[in-house]
Each structure stands twice: as structure tokens, then as C-alpha cells.
N, C-alpha and C positions, 0 to 999 in steps of 0.2 A: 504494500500500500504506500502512495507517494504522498506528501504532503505538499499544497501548494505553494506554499510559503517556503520552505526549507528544500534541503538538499535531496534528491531521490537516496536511499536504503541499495547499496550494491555491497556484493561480495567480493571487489576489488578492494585490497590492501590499502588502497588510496582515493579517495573521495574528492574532487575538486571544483569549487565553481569559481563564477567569474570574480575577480578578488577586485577590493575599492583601491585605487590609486595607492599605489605604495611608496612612502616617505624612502627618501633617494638616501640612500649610505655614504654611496662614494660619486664622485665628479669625476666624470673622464678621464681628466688625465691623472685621477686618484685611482682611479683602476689598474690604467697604464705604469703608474709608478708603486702598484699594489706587486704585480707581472715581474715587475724588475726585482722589484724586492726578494721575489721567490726563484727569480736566477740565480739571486746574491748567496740566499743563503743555501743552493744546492751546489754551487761553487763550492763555500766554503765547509759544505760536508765532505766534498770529493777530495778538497788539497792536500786532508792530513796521509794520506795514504800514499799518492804517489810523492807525497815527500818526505817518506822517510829516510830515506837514505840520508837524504840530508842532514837531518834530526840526528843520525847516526853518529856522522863524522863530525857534527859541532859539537856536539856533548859527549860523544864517548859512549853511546848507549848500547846496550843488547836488544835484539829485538821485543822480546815481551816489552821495555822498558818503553823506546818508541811509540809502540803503539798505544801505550798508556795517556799522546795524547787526543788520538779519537776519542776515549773512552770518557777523558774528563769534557771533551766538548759534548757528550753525550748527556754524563751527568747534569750537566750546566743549564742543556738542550729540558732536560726535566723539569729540574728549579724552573725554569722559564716558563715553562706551561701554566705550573703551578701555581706561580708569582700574579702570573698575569692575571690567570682568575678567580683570585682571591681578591684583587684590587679593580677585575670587570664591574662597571655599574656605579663605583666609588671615585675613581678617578677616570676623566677624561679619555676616551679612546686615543687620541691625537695626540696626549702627552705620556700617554705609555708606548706608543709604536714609536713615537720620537727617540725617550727613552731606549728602548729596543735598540733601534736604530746606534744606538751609541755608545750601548755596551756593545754590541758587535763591532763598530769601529773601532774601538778603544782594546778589548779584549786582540782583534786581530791584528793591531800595528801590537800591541805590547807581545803579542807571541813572536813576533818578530824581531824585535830589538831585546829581549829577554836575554840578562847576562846568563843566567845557566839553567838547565832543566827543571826544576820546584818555578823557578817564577815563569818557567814558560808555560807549562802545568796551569797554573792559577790565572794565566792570561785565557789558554784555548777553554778554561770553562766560565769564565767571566764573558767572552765569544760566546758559547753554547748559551751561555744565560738570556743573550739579547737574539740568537737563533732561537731559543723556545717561544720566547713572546711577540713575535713575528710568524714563527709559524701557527700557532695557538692563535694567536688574533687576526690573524687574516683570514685565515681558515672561516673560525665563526661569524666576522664582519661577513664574509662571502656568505658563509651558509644560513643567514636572516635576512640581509641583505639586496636581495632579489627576487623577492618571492618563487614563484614559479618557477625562474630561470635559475636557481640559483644551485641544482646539480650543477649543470651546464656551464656555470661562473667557475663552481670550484673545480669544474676539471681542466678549463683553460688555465686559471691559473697554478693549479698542482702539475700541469704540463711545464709552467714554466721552471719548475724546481728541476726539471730533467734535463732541460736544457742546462741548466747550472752545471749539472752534477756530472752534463757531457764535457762543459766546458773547463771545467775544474783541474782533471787530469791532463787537458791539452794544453791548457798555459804553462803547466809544470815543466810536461816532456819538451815543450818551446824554449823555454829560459833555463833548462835543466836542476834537480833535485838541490843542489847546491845552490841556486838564488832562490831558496822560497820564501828569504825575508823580503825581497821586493816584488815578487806575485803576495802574498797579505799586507802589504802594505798600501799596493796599486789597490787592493778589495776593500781596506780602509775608508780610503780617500772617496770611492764608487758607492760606498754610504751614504756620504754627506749630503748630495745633492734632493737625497728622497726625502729628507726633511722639510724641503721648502714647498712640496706636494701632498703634504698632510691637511694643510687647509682644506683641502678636497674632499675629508673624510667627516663624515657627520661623528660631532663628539659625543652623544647621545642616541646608540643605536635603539632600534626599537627590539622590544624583547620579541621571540618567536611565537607565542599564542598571538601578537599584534599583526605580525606582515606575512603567514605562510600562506594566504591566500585560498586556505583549504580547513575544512570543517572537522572537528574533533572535542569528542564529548573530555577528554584529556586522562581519560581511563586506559591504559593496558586491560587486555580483558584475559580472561582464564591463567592468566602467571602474573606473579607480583614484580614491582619494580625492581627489586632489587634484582631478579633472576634476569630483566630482559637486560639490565645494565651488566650482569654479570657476562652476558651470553654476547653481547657485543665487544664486550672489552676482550674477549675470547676470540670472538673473529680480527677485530685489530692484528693480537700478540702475533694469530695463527698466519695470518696472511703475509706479515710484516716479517715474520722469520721464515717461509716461503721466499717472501723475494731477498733478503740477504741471503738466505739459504743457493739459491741459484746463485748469485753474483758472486759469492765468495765459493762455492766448487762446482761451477760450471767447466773453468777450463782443466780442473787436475780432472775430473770425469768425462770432459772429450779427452784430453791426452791418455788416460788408462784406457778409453775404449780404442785406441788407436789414429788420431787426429795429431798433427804437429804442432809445436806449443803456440808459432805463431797463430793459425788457422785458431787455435782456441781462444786466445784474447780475444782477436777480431769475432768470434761470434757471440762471447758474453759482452764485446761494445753493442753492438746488436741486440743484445736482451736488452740495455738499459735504453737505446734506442726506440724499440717498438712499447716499448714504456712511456716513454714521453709522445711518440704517436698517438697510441693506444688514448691517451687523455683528451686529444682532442681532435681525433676521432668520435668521441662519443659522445661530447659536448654537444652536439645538434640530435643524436639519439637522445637525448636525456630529456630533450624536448617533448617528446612522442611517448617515452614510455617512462613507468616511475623507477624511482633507485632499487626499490624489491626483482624488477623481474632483469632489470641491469648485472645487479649484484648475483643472483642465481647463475646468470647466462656466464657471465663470469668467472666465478666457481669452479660449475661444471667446466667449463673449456679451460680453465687452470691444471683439472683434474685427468682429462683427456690427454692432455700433451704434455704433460708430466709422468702419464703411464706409456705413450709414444718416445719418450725422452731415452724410455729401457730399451732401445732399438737402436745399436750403434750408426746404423745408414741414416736415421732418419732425427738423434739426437739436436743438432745445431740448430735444424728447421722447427722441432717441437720445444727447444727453448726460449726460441725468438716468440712462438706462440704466447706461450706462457707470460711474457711480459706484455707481450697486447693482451690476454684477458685479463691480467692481475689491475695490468695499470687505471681501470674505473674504481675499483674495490673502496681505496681511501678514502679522494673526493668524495664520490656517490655515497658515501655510509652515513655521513656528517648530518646532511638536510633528512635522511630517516631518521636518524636519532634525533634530531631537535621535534620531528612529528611526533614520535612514536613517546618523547618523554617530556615534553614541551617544559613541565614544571621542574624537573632534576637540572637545575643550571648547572650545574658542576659537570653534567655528563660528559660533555665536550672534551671539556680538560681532561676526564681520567680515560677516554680512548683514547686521545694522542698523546697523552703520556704513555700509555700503556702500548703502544705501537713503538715509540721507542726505545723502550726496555725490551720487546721482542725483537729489536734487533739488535742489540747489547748480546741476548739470553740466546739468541739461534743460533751463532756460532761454536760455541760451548755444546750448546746440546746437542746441536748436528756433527759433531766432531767426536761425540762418547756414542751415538748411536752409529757413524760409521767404522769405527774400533773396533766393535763388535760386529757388524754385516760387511764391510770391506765398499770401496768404492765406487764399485759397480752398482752398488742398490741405491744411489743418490737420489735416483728420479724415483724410485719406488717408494722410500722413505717420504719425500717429498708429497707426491704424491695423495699417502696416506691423511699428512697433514689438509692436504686442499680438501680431498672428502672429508675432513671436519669440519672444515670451512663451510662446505656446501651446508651439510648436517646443520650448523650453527644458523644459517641461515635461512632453510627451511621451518628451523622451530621460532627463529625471529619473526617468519611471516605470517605464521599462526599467532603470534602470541600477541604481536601487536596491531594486528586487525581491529580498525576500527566500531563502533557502534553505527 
């Protein structure tokens, strides 16, 4: 029975009608400088890595030591999530992304001029601190931000994180491991100017029961809130160590099935590649259909060509897959979780925290589970994890169906 006043009763996950003019977030070229922002900080995820070497010969380090400082930019990367929304609603949007903005400046030249290892340490996570609250806040700016469009927002701009993250390693190999105080320092400097493009950013966003443009009684039905937050934080972790999980042994699992080391790099640059396609690519699917049957199609075809992956012929082709269905998963999860929990403001922040702690946690645990099965079961192990994902996400669409 239809009501003539209200929205028809369907049994699609997603109900939408025509929504009243929606209060503007960002100004054009606050978009545009939103884009850049998330080149900057996929950059400066990609540079700790191919500069270690560097790291190596100016301090004297062993490798565990080195890479110790990915991990503090990681740490930092959490703080920041956390920071930020704790202090969302209370202070200013435009004077915490400024902020943001400037501990990453500031973190990135001080890792670079850092006389010896501890202070370079406390610089890359002072960096991480203004990378969490940049990506935490843009992320939600984007995912309230646009109503309807606003999958389709976050996956252009989570595309441009790919682009960073391609270009990160390439300025390295250019000015070689040995100059990376002036590749972060040049990153520094490529801060500054996004400051004078915050004006563009509404300081007062509107909450998400205000602008989704879509009808909900704001009930989770048949499971409680806490399981559906649980059950997402879950696809986060699972997803997000899937995709570290490829990018860090993709190429020692083409060269054990028989692939040359070169031939291996070049085809894990290609997974992170059809990962940043992949997002905006879908960007105009997102239009058409909702993030539920996005995020399934996704999954599954994660799932698919991660069991074609056990196929030495057909491996490089099924891992390139793999990051074109992975790469919607992020973006698209965001605008279902602000639907699906509209009142849990926090939720935001403890998926994308929780995303990147499962990529902290997936190397470790994908490295004790291949010890025990050997190299060859990469894709199989793998795998297993995406049919969780799927799993997790079939019971999300049950559960948060709305009235």
C-alpha cells in the first residue's frame, strides 16, 4: 500500500526521492583543491618505501629499523582520524583541514632535515597526524556533502589518492633514494598553497539525516547497532588487508610461479593502477545504482580473480582485476554507513581508522599464514579473505534494510 504523501514501501536497500536543494559544502575550486589534497597525501604514503634505502645509508639503519618509518606515519595517520573527530562539529571545518594541512607540511620538511633517526620518527608521525585528518575529513565533507552524488564524489576523489600513491614512487626513482630530503621537502612546500582554497569549504557542514536526500525511519532493523558497526569495521580491516595483501606479494608470487622479477613489479604497478581507474570508473555507475549492489559486484569479482590468481598463465591478468573490483569498496562504503547509521557520528572515524590498522595488521598476518601454506597459496589465502568480505556484506544488506 502506497501513501500519497510519503515515499512508496520497496524492498530495495535504498529508498530515494526527489531531495530539496542541498546546502553546497565545497566551491569548485574547493573540490579541485579537495583532488589535490588527496594526490598529496597518496604521495606521501608511497615515498616512505621507495626511500628506504636512503633512510638506510643516512642513519645506519637495518631494515626492520627503516621501515619503522611507514609505521609511525601510520600511527600518526590514526591519531588523525581520531583527532579530527573528536573536535568535528566543535571547531571549524576550515581551521582543522588548515591545521591538517600543516602538520603535514611541517611533519614532512622536519622528516627531512631531521638530524638523526628518533627525530625523524616523531616528524613522519606528526606527517601521519595531518595525513589522518585530511583523509578522515575529506572523506566525510565528501560523503554528506552531495547528496545523491556523493558515492560518485568520493570515488573521484579517492581516485585521486592513486594517482599520488602512483606518483610517489616515480619522483623517488627520478631524483634517486639518496635525495628524499628534497622530494619531502618539494611535498612540503605543495601544501601550502591549498590553504588559500579552504574558503571554499563550508565551515559548518550539514549533518547527514539533513542532506542524504533519501528517507529513513533511522532504525537498523533485525540486528543492533552495534553489530552492523561491528560488521563494517570488519569489511574495512578485511578489504584493506586484501589490497596491501596483493601489493606487498604480488611480485615474490608471480616470480615463484615463474615470471621474471622485472615482468613482476610492472604488473603489481598495474594492480595499483586499475585501482585508481577502477574509482573513476564507477563514479558515473554510482549514479545509477546504490553502494549495496556496487559493493556486492565488487566482492564477488574480488573473489573471482583472486581464485583465477591460483592459475600461473592467467595470474598478472587476475591481479590487475582484482584492483579494479577492490578499488569502489572504500569510497562507496562511506555514504552506506552515514545511511545505514545516520545517528552513530563516530562511525566514520572508526572505519577509517580501522582500515588502516588492517593495513598495519595484513602484512604480519599474511606472512604467518604463508609460513605455514608456502607461496603458492597467496591468491587462495587471499581469496578466502574477499569471500568474507562478500559474507560481511550480504549480512550488511539484510540488516540495514530500511522501513
Amino acid at each position: 500500500m502506497t501513501r500519497p504523501a510519503m515515499l512508496p514501501v520497496t524492498s530495495s536497500p535504498m529508498t530515494v526521492t526527489s531531495a530539496p536543494p542541498h546546502p553546497r559544502v565545497f566551491s569548485p575550486s574547493a573540490v579541485v583543491a579537495s583532488c589535490v589534497g588527496f594526490v598529496l597525501i597518496g604521495v606521501l604514503q608511497a615515498l616512505y618505501g621507495p626511500a628506504i634505502p636512503g633512510f638506510r645509508a643516512e642513519f645506519g639503519l637495518s631494515p626492520s629499523a627503516a621501515g619503522l618509518g611507514l609505521s609511525a606515519h601510520f600511527v600518526g595517520g590514526v591519531a588523525g582520524v581520531l583527532l579530527f573527530d573528536r573536535l568535528y562539529g566543535r571547531v571549524g571545518n576550515r581551521r582543522i583541514l588548515g591545521a591538517s594541512y600543516l602538520l603535514m607540511a611541517v611533519g614532512a620538511a622536519g622528516f627531512a632535515l631531521a638530524p638523526n633517526w628518533p627525530a625523524a620518527l616523531a616528524m613522519s608521525l606528526l606527517a601521519g597526524l595531518g595525513f589522518g585528518g585530511i583523509d578522515y575529513g575529506l572523506n566525510r565533507l565528501f560523503a554528506i556533502g552531495f547528496g545523491q552524488r556523493s558515492t560518485a564524489m568520493l570515488n573521484i576523489l579517492n581516485a585521486h589518492f592513486g594517482i599520488g600513491a602512483i606518483l610517489g614512487p616515480a619522483l623517488i626513482g627520478a631524483v634517486g633514494s639518496a635525495h628524499y630530503p628534497a622530494v619531502f621537502l618539494g611535498f612540503a612546500l605543495a601544501n601550502l598553497p591549498l590553504l588559500l582554497c579552504l574558503r571554499g569549504v563550508r565551515d559548518r557542514a550539514p549533518q547527514p539525516a539533513e542532506d542524504s536526500g533519501e528517507s529513513y525511519d533511522g532504525q537498523v532493523l533485525a540486528r543492533s547497532l552495534g553489530s552492523v558497526l561491528a560488521v563494517f569495521v570488519a569489511l574495512y580491516v578485511l578489504h584493506v588487508g586484501i589490497e596491501a595483501g596483493v601489493g606487498g606479494w604480488e611480485p615474490t608470487h608471480l616470480e615463484t610461479v615463474g615470471y621474471g622479477a622485472g615482468f613482476a613489479a610492472t604488473a603489481t604497478s598495474v594492480y595499483w593502477l586499475m585501482m585508481t581507474v577502477g574509482r573513476f570508473l564507477v563514479a558515473p555507475v554510482a549514479l545509477r545504482f546504490s553502494a549495496q549492489a556496487i559493493i556486492t559486484v565488487s566482492c564477488a569479482g574480488m573473489t573471482v580473480c583472486l581464485l583465477l590468481a591460483s592459475v600461473p598463465a592467467l595470474a598478472p591478468y587476475a591481479y590487475a582485476g582484482v584492483g579494479l573490483f577492490i578499488a569502489p569498496i572504500f569510497p562507496t562504503g562511506l555514504p552506506w554507513l552515514n545511511r545505514a547509521a545516520p545517528r552513530a557520528r563516530r562511525a566514520g572515524a572508526l572505519v577509517i581508522a580501522a582500515s588502516m590498522v588492517g593495513g598495519v595488521v595484513a602484512g604480519p598476518a599474511l606472512g604467518k599464514a604463508i609460513e605455514w601454506s608456502g607461496i603458492r597459496t597467496v591468491p587462495l589465502l587471499l581469496s578466502a579473505v574477499s569471500a568474507l568480505c562478500l559474507a560481511a556484506t550480504l549480512w550488511l544488506i539484510r540488516s540495514t534494510r530500511t522501513r
